[in-house]
C-alpha positions as a printed NumPy array, in Angstrom:
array([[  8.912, -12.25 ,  59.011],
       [  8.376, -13.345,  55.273],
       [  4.987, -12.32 ,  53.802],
       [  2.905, -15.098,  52.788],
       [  0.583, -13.318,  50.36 ],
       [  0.886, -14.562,  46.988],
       [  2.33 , -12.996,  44.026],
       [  0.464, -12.452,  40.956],
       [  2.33 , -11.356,  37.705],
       [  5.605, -10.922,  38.151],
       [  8.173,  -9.016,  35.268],
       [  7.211, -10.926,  32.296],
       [  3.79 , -10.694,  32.288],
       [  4.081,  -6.646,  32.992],
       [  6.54 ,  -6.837,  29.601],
       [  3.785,  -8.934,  27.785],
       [  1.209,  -6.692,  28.781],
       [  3.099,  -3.446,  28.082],
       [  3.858,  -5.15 ,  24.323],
       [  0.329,  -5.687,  23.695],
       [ -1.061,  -2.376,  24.879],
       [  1.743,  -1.184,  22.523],
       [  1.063,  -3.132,  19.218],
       [ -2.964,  -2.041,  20.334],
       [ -1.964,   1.754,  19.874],
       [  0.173,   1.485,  16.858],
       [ -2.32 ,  -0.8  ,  14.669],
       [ -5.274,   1.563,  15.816],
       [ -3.125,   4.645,  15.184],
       [ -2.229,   2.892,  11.706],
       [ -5.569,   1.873,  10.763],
       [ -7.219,   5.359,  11.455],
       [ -4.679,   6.9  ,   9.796],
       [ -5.542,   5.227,   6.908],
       [ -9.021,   5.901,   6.988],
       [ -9.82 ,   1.965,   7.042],
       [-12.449,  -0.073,   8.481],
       [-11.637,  -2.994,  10.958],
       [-13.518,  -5.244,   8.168],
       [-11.617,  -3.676,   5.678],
       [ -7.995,  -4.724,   7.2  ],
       [ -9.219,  -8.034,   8.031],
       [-10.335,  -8.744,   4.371],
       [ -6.833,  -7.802,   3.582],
       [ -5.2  ,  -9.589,   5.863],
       [ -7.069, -13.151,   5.969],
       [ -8.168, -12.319,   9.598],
       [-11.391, -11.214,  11.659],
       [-13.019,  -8.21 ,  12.648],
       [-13.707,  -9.584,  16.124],
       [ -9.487, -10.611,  16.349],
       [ -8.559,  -7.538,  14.94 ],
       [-10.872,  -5.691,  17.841],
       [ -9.423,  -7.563,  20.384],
       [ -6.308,  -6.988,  19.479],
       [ -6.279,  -2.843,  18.992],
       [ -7.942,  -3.066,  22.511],
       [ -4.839,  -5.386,  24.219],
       [ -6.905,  -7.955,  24.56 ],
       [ -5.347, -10.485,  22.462],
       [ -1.749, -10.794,  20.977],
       [ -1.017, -12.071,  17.098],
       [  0.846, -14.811,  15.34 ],
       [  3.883, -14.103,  13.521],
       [  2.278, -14.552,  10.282],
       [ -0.625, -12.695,  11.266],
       [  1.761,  -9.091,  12.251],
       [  3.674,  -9.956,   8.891],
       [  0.458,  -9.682,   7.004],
       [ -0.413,  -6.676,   8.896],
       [  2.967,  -4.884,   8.52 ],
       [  2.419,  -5.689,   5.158],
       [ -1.041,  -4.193,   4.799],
       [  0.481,  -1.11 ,   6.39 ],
       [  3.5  ,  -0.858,   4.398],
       [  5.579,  -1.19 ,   7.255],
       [  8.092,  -3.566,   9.255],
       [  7.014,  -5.988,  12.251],
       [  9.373,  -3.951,  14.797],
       [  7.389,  -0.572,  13.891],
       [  4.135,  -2.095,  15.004],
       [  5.667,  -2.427,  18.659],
       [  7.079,   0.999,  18.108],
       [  6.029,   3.556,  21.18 ],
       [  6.462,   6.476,  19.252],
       [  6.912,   7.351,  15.763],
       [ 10.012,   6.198,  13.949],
       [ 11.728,   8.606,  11.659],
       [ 11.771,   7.573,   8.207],
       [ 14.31 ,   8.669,   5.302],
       [ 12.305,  11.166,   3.24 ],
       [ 13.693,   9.896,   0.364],
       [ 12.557,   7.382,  -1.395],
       [ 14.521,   5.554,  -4.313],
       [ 13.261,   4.47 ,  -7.591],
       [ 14.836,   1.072,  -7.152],
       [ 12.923,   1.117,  -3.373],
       [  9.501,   1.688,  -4.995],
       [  6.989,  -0.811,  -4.444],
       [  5.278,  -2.21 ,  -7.857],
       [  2.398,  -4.104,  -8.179],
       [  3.071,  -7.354, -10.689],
       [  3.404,  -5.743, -14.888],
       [  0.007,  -6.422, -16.112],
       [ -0.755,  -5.228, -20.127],
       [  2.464,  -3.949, -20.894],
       [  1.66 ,  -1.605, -17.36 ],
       [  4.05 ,  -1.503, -14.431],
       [  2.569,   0.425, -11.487],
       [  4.811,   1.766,  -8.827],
       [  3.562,   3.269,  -5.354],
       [  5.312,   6.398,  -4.168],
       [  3.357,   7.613,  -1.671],
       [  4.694,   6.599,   2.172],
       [  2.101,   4.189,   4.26 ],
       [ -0.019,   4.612,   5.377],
       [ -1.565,   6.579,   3.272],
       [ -3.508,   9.927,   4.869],
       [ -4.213,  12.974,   2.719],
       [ -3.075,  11.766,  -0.861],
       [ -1.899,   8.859,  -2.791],
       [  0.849,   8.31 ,  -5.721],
       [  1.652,   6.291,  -8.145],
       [  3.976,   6.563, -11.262],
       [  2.845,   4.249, -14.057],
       [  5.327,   3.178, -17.161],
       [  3.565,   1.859, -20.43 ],
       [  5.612,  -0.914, -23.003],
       [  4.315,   0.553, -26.347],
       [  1.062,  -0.783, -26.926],
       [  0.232,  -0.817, -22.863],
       [ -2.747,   0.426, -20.682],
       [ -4.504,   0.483, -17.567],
       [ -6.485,  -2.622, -19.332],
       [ -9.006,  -3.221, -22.077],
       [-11.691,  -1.499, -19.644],
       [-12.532,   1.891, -18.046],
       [-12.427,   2.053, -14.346],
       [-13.755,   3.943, -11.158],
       [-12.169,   4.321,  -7.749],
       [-14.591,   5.924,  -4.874],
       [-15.315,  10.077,  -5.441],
       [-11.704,  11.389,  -5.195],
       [-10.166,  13.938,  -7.055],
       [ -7.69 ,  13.08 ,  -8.979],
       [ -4.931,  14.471, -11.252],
       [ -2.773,  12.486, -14.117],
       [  0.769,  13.939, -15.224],
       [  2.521,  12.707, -18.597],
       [  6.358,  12.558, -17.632],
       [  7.388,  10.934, -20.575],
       [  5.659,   9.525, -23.846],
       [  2.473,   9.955, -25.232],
       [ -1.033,   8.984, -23.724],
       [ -4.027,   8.629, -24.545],
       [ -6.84 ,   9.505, -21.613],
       [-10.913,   8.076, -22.44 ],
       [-12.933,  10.021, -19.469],
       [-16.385,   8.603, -20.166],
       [-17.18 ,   8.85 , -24.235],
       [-14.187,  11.309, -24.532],
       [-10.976,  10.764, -24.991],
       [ -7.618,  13.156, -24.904],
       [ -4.253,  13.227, -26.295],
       [ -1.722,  13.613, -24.002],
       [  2.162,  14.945, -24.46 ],
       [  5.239,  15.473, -21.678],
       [  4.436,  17.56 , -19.413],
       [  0.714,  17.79 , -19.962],
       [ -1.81 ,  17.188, -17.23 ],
       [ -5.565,  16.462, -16.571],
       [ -7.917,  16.451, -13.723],
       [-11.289,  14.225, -12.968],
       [-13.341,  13.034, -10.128],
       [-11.705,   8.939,  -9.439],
       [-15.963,   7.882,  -9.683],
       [-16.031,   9.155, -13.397],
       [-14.849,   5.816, -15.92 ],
       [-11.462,   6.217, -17.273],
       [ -8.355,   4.176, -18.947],
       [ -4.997,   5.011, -19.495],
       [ -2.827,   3.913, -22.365],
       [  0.331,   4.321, -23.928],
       [ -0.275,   6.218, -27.529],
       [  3.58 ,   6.594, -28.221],
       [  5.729,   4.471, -30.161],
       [  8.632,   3.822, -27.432],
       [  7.413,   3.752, -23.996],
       [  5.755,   5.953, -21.467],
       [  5.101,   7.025, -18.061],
       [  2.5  ,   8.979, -16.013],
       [  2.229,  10.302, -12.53 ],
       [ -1.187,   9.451, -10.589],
       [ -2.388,  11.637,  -7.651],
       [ -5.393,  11.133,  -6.079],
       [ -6.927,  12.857,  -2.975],
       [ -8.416,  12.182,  -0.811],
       [ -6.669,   7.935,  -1.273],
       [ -8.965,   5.498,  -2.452],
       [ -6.902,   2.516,  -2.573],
       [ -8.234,  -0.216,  -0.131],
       [ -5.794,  -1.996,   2.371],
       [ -6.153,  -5.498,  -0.105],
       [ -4.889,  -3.157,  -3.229],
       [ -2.631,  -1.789,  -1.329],
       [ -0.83 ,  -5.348,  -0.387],
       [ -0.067,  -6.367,  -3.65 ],
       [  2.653,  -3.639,  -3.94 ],
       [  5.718,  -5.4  ,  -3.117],
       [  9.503,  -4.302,  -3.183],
       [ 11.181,  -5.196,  -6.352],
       [ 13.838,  -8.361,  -6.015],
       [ 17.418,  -6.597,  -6.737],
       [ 19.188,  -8.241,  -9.49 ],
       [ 21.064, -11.242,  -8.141],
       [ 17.544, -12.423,  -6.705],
       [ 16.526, -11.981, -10.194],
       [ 19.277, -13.83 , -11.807],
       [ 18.544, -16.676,  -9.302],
       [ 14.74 , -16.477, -10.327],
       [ 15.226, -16.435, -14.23 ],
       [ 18.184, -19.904, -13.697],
       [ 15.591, -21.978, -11.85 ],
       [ 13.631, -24.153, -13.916],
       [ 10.112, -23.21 , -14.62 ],
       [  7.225, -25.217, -12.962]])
């Protein structure tokens, strides 16, 4: 005798279940890791609060372009968000893997801290002679933080004061009092940033990008410009 009853479900709506609940635990675990609001991720990712809510809970799936912005945001690939458990990354990370935001007054600004970002975050900055953080000083939340001269000369304004740093010399300041960095060498230089705990928010945070490796830059410099 053959049972009548109707199915409901059936494998592939288990599987699409199972992928959202898994996406739901990674982007929450991400997100709280990185100490960010769910307003706070969707301002950096051109989304809701209210989708982002419904997705963490496995209520809702995403768009393709939607987990590439939020892989992004997180500094990490679209397979890791449907991870189930942690995936090992190489501890090492390469100067040519660094993620720079766009050079901006003679300042190129590399992140070398992993994503997402917990207790700490890193950046080394190099300075073209005559380059700085920009014509302004700046704040960043209440954070302690710590600047380290690897090569060069620079020049540090803290509020009215201003020091003279040489390699190898270091200085230390709450991120809410208004500073500027800026190259006081003749030939180039380069500082080391650590703040803790991070202040960076997740829309900063997005506009570090891998640098293109060299035949995607020869390609870029033979097209003609707009």
């Amino acid at each position: 005798m053959h049972d009548s009853t109707p199915q409901h479900g059936g494998p592939d709506v288990a599987d699409e279940a199972e992928t959202r609940n898994r996406l739901a635990a990674k982007l929450r675990q991400l997100r709280k890791a990185s100490g960010y609001s769910l307003r706070q991720v969707a301002e950096a990712t051109g989304t809701s609060a209210s989708f982002l809510s419904q997705v963490e809970r496995g209520l809702s799936g995403a768009s393709t372009s939607s987990l590439m912005r939020l892989a992004n945001c997180f500094g990490c690939s679209i397979s890791e968000l449907f991870a189930a458990a942690e995936i090992s990354r190489d501890p090492v990370l390469r100067r040519a893997e660094r993620p720079a935001l766009p050079e901006l007054e003679g300042h190129r600004k590399m992140l070398i801290s992993r994503r997402p970002l917990t207790t700490f975050e890193s950046y080394v900055s190099e300075f073209a002679p005559g380059g700085s953080t920009g014509p302004d000083q700046y704040t960043h939340g209440d954070s302690h933080e710590m600047i380290l001269v690897l090569t060069g000369k620079a020049l540090i304004e803290l509020g009215p004061e201003s020091y003279q740093l040489d390699a190898g010399d270091c200085i230390e300041f709450m991120s809410s009092v208004p500073h500027r960095v800026a190259n006081a060498a003749e030939g180039a230089t380069s500082v080391l940033f650590i703040t803790s705990p991070p202040t960076s928010s997740p829309g900063y945070l997005a506009g570090f990008r891998p640098e293109p490796d060299d035949e995607e830059d020869h390609e870029t410099e033979s097209r003609p410009r707009p």
